[in-house]
Structure formats: structure tokens, C-alpha cells
TITOR-71003 format. One record per residue (C-alpha): chain; residue number from 0; x, y, z. Coordinates in pm, whole numbers, plus 50000, padded with zeros to 5 digits. Layout:
// residues N
   chaine   num       x       y       z
        A   NUM       X       Y       Z
...
***
This chain:
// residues 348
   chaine   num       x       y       z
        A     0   77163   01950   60879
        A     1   77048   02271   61042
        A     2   77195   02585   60917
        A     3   77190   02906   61122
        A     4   77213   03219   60838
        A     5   77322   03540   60915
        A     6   77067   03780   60702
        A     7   77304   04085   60810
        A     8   77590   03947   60683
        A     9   77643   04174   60359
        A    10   77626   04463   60579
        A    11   77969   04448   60575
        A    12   78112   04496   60244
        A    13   78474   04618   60255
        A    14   78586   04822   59894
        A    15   78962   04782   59910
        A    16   79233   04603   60151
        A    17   79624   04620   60153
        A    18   79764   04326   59959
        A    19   80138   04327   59865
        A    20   80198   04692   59926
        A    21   79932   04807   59719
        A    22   79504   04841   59797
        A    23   79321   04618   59652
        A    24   78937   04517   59624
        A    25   78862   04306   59906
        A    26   78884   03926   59830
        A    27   78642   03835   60148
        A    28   78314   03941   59975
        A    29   77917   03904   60069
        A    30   77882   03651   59748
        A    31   78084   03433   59944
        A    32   77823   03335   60195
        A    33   77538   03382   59903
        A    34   77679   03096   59672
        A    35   77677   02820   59958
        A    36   77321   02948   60062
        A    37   77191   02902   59720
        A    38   77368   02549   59691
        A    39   77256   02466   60043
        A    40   76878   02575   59907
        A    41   76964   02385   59585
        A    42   77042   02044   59753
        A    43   76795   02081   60050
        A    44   77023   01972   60279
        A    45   76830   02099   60612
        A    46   76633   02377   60734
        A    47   76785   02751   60708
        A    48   76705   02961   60978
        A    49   76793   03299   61134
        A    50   76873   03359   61469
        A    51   76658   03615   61664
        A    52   76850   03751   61966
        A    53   77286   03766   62045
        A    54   77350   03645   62366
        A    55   77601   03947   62456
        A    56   77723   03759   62773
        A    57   77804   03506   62557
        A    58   78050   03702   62337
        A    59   78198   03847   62652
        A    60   78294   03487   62755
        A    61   78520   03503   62479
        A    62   78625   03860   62363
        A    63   78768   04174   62599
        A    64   78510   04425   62719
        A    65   78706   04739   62572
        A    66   78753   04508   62249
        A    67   78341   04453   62190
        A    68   78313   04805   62321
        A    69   78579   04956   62021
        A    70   78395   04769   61760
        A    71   78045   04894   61884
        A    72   78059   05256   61828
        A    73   78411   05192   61607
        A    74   78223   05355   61260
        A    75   78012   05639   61433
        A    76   78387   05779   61563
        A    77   78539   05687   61221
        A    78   78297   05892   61060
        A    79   78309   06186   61371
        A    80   78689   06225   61288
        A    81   78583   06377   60916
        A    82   78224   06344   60764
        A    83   78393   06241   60459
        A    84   78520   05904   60605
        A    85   78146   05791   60566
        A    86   78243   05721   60204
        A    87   78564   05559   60256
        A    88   78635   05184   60484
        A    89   78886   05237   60770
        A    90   79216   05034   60827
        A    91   79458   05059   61072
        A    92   79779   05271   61037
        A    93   80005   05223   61363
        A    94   80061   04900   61551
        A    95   80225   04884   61926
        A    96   80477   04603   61852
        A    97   80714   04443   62134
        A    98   80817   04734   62364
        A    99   80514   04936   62324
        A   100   80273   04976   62640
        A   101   79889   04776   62540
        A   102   79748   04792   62851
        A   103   79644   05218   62831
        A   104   79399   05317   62645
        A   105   79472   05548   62388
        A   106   79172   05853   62332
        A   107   79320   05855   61977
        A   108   79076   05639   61747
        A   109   79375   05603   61470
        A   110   79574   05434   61811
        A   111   79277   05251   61926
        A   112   79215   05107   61555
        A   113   79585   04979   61553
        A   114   79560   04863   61942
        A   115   79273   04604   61886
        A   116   79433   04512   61517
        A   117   79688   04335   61348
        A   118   79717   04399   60956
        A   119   79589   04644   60766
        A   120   79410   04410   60514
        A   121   79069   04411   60719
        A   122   78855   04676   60663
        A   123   78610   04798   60929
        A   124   78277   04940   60727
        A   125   77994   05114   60839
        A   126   77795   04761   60878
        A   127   78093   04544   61038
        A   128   77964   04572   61409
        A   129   77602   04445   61275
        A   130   77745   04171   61058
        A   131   77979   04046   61341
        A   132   77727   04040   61568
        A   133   77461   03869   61396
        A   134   77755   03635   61330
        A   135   77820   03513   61707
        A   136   77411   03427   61707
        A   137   77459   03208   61430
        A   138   77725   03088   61594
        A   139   77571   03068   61952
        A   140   77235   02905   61758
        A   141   77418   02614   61613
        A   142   77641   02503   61931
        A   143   77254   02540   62111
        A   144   77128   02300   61876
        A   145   77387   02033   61894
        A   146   77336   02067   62247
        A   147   76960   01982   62211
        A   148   77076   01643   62055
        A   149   77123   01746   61682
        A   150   77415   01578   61521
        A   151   77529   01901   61361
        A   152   77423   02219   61295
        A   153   77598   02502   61036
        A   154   77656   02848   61125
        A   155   77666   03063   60766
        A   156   77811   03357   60851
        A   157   78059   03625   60748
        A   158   78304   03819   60820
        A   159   78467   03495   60919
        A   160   78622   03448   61262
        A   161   78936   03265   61357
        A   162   79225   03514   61318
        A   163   79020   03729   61587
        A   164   79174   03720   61905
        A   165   78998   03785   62276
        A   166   79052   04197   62177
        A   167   79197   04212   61849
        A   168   79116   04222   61468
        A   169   79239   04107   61114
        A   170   79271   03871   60863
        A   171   78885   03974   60812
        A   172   78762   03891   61151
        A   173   78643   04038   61407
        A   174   78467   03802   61664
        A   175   78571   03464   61651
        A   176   78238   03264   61593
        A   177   78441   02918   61648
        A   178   78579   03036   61993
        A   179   78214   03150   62034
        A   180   78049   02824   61985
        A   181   78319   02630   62195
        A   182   78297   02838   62462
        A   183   77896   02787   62458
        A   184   77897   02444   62465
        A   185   78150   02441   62744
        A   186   77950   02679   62933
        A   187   77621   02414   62905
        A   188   77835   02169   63048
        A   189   78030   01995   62818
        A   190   78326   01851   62938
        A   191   78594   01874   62688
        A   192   78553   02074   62345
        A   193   78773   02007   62037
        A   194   78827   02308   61799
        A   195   78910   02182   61404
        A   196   79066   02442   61222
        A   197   79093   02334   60795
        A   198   79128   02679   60671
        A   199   79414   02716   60474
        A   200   79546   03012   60711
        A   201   79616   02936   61060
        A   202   79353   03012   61352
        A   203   79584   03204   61497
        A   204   79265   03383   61724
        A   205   79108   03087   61821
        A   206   79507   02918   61927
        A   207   79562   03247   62118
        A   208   79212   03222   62295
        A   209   79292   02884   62386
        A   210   79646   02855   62460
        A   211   79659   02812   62842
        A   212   79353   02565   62842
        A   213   79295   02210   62870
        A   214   78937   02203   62854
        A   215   78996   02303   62491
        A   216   79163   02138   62266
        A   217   79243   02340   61946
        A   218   79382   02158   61629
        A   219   79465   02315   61257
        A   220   79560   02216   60934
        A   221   79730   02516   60750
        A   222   79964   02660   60512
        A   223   80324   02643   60654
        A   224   80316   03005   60841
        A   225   80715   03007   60713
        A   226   80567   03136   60380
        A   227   80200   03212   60454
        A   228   79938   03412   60626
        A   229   79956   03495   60964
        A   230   80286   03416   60947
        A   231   80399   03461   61301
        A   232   80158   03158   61466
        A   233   80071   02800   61334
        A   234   80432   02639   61379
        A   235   80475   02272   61472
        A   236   80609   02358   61816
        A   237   80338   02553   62012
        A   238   80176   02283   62234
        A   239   79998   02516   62422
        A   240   80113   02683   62731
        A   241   80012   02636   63155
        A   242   79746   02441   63198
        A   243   79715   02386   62831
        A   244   80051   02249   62741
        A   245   79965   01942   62536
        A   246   79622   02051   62383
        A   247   79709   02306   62078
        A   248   79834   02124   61796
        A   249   79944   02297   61460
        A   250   80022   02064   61117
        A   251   80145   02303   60900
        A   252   80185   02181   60482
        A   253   80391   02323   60218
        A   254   80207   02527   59934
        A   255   80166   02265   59701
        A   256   80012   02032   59941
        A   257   79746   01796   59730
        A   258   79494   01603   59837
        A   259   79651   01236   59973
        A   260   79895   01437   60241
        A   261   79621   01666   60301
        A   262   79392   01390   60400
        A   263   79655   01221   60588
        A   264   79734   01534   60817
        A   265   79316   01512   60888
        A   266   79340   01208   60978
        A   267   79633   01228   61228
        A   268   79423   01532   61321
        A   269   79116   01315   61408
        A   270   79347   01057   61625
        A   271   79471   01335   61811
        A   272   79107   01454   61877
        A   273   78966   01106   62008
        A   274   79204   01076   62252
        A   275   79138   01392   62373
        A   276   78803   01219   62412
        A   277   78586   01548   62388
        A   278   78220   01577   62397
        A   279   78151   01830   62107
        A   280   78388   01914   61824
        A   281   78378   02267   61625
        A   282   78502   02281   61271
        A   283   78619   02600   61160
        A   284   78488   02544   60771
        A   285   78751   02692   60555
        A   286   78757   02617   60198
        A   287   79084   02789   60089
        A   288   79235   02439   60058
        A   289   79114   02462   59714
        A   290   79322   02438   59404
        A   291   79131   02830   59242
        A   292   79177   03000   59560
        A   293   79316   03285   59476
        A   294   79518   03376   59779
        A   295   79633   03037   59948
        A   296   79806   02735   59785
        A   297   79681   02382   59856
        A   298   79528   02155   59590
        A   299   79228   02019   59705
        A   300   78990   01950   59452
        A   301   78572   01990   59448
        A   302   78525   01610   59504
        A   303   78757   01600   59793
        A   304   78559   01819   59982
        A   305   78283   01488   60043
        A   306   78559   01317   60148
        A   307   78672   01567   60418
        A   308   78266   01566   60529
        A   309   78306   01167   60551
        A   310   78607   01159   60736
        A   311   78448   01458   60971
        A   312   78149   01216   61041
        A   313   78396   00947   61103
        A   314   78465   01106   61441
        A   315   78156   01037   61588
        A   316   78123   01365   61789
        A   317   77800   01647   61779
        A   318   77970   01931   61534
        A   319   77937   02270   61479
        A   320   78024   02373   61144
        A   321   78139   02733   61092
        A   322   78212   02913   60767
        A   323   78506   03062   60731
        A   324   78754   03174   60419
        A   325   78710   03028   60062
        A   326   78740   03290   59821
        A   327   78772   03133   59483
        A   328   78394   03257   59540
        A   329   78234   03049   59229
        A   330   78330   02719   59384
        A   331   78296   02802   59731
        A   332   77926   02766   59744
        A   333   77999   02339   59613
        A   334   78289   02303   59772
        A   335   78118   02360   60155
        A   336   77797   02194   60075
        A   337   78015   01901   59994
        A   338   78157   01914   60290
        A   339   77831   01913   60470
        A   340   77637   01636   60249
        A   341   77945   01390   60307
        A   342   77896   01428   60668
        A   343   77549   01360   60712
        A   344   77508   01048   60432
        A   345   77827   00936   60655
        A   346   77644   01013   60964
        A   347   77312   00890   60819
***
């Protein structure tokens, strides 16, 4: 398998997040992506590669003008408010919830920052643009290759993506590199694109993106939002909306979940997915299903991660694999390359 690496990924390196009403170092950290490179180098599972050039047009398929725009110059007027914010991340402190106006924009950075966010647990850093954007490439590079005729291709890449929406931030993203890739392979002329979502935390970006389409179908496998992370998306009930009622489909599992239900939500995942009868499928690769994550609550084991890659293969479909949380950051590195080897000796 061909894996697209983003060498500008540790760029961004948040120091603290809000967790629980108190800050905390950052659980999404650059050894994340390191550990399933060096397994990925270990097991020789394809070529590794870096993308050259972002196709900006590309990103603007997916995210708001004055969104990209924010997070381009974003630091340089973080910084401008006080020289000494150069030292410091910068989170959000006001929100404009419900009866607030969105549509103005405000020349207060503090009112932008809360604008185009959501929580206050995603720090923006003085490399965040950079790593983003190198991000979308990878992202943009593997969907390219699967469209050459490639079976699959893996975009390695952080800050993850799926909580960002078309001009907003959080839950550690900032461009949504799955919404990214679909879009792309829409755009060459694929008919029909399904979006697989196994993080433990709802895609809530990539539903919102997709909500009032039929051309993509978006499907996720997450904590039950009742009790976790994002908390107000992910329920049973949104079908989509418009055009795209029917084709958003949420199966949301109680923390405590193990392995046999998990597996059996995939696979009622998968059935929903061929008869949607799509040409390409995108995987958002999250491996907070597993039983050390610190901050979710399934119990997926190492092991069952070849047996997610088998039953991804199963499908039949060109994939694009894209990394996304996992922070029980020892394991993370195994658990994804699992994922990856049982696809191809299933595909093989």
C-alpha cells in the first residue's frame, strides 16, 4: 500500500488544551503519526512518499474562503495582538451560539477565533496552517492514486480532520482531509463516494459537509454522543437532510462496547455501503476504539485491528485510508498498520 506522509506534520505541536475545566498537555501529539511511520517502515508495507504541491482549489471545494483565509495568516495576527503570544498556543474564548449573527465578520481576532471554532480544546500554534496544509496534499495524493488504479493508498497525516467543518475548527482539526479526498475523487468523476468514519468520536465535520448530499454517502461508528465527544452530532436519527435524506448514517455504541458488537455495527456499516453501490470508499482511520485510549471508551484490542483491515477489504471498493485520532500513542503505531496489512493480504 502507498502511503502519502506529511513531513510538516510536527509543525504543529500544541502545549496545553482545556480538558474537564482545567488545561492540560495536549493528548493529539506529533509521536502519534511517528510511531505508525516507523511500524509502517518496520513491516514494509508499501512505498512512503511526500507530496510536492497542495492543490488550493481543491481545499476550496470543501472548506469556506474566509475559513482557509482565517487559518492562513491566523498566528501572524495572534502574535500582532501581543509579541508575547509567540510563546503561548491560542484557543478560542467566545462562541456565537443560537441567536448570535455568523454571517458578519468580526475585525476582532478573539471573535474571529471563536467564529470559525467550536471548543476550546484545539490549539492553533505557530505551525498549524503548514501542518494542515501539507495534510490536504496527503490527502489529495492518496484519492489521486486510487484513481490511477491503486487499490488503496494511506494518507499519514496530522492534525487529524473529521470534526472540521466547511469553516470551522476543533476537536484538533482544522481541514478535513477525509472530506478532502471524497470530494477529489468525486471531482475526477466518480460517481458515488462512501465516507467510513471508525473513530471513536463522531465525524461530526465530515456529516455536516455532507448532509444535504446524495452523491456522498457518509457512515460512522462512534461513541454514543449522549455521553461522548462532540456530543451534539452522531445520533441514530440524522439521515441526512434535502437531497441527502437517506445517505448519512450514524451507529452510535455505549462506552464499553468490545469487540463482537463492534464488528457487528462494521459490518451492518459495510451492507449499508454496497447498496449505496459507490465507486470509491474513504476510511477515516481512527484508532481510539482501543481498550488504552486514554480519552474514549471502546475495547478493541491490537489483534482486532487485522480484522477491521479484512473486513475493510471485504468491500471490494478502491480506499483511501486517512489517519485520524488514536492517542494511547505507544500502540497506535500497531494498531493502524494492522489495519492496513489485513487489508491488503485480504485484498492480495
Amino acid at each position: 500500500m502507498h502511503t502519502f506522509y506529511n513531513e510538516r506534520h510536527a509543525l504543529h505541536h500544541g502545549k496545553v488544551e482545556m480538558f474537564r475545566g482545567e488545561l492540560v498537555p495536549c493528548f493529539e501529539v506529533p509521536a502519534r503519526a511517528d510511531y505508525v511511520l516507523e511500524e509502517l517502515k518496520r513491516r514494509r508495507l508499501g512505498a512512503i512518499d511526500t507530496p510536492a504541491e497542495v492543490d488550493e482549489a481543491a481545499m476550496a471545494r470543501v472548506h469556506a474562503s474566509r475559513y482557509l483565509d482565517f487559518l492562513a495568516g491566523a498566528w501572524d495576527e495572534w502574535v500582532a495582538l501581543d509579541p508575547a503570544n509567540a510563546q503561548r498556543d491560542a484557543l478560542p474564548s467566545y462562541w456565537p451560539i443560537r441567536s448570535f449573527r455568523h454571517d458578519v465578520l468580526p475585525a476582532s481576532f478573539p471573535a474571529r477565533m471563536g467564529l470559525f471554532s467550536y471548543d476550546a480544546g484545539t490549539p492553533l500554534t505557530a505551525g498549524t496552517w503548514a501542518a494542515a496544509r501539507a495534510g490536504a496534499g496527503c490527502a489529495l495524493a492518496a484519492a489521486s492514486h486510487v484513481l490511477q488504479g491503486e487499490r488503496a493508498a494511506f494518507a499519514l497525516t496530522r492534525p487529524p480532520g473529521h470534526h472540521a467543518g466547511a469553516d470551522f475548527f476543533g476537536g484538533y482539526c482544522f481541514l478535513n482531509n477525509a472530506a478532502i479526498a471524497a470530494q477529489a475523487l468525486r471531482d475526477a468523476g466518480v460517481e458515488r463516494v462512501a465516507v467510513l468514519d471508525i473513530d471513536y468520536h463522531h465525524g461530526n465535520g465530515t456529516q455536516a459537509i455532507f448532509y444535504g448530499r446524495a452523491d456522498v454517502q457518509f457512515t460512522s461508528i462512534h461513541g454514543d454522543p449522549h455521553t461522548e465527544y462532540p456530543y451534539y452530532l452522531g445520533y441514530a436519527d440524522e439521515q441526512g437532510a434535502g437531497a441527502g435524506l437517506g445517505f448519512n448514517r450514524n451507529l452510535p455504541l455505549a462506552r464499553g462496547t468490545g469487540f463482537a458488537a463492534w464488528r457487528e455495527a462494521l459490518h451492518s456499516a459495510l451492507a449499508g455501503i454496497a447498496t449505496f453501490k459507490p465507486g470509491a470508499l474513504v476510511v477515516s482511520l481512527g484508532l481510539d476504539t482501543f481498550e488504552g485510549d486514554p480519552i474514549a471508551g471502546f475495547k478493541l484490542a491490537t489483534p482486532d485491528y487485522l480484522r477491521i483491515g479484512e473486513d475493510l477489504a471485504r468491500a471490494g471498493l478502491p480506499t483511501v485510508f486517512v489517519f485520524e485520532g488514536g492517542y494511547a500513542v505507544a500502540e497506535v503505531g500497531v494498531n493502524a498498520v494492522n489495519v492496513l496489512e489485513g487489508f491488503m493480504q485480504q485484498a492480495a
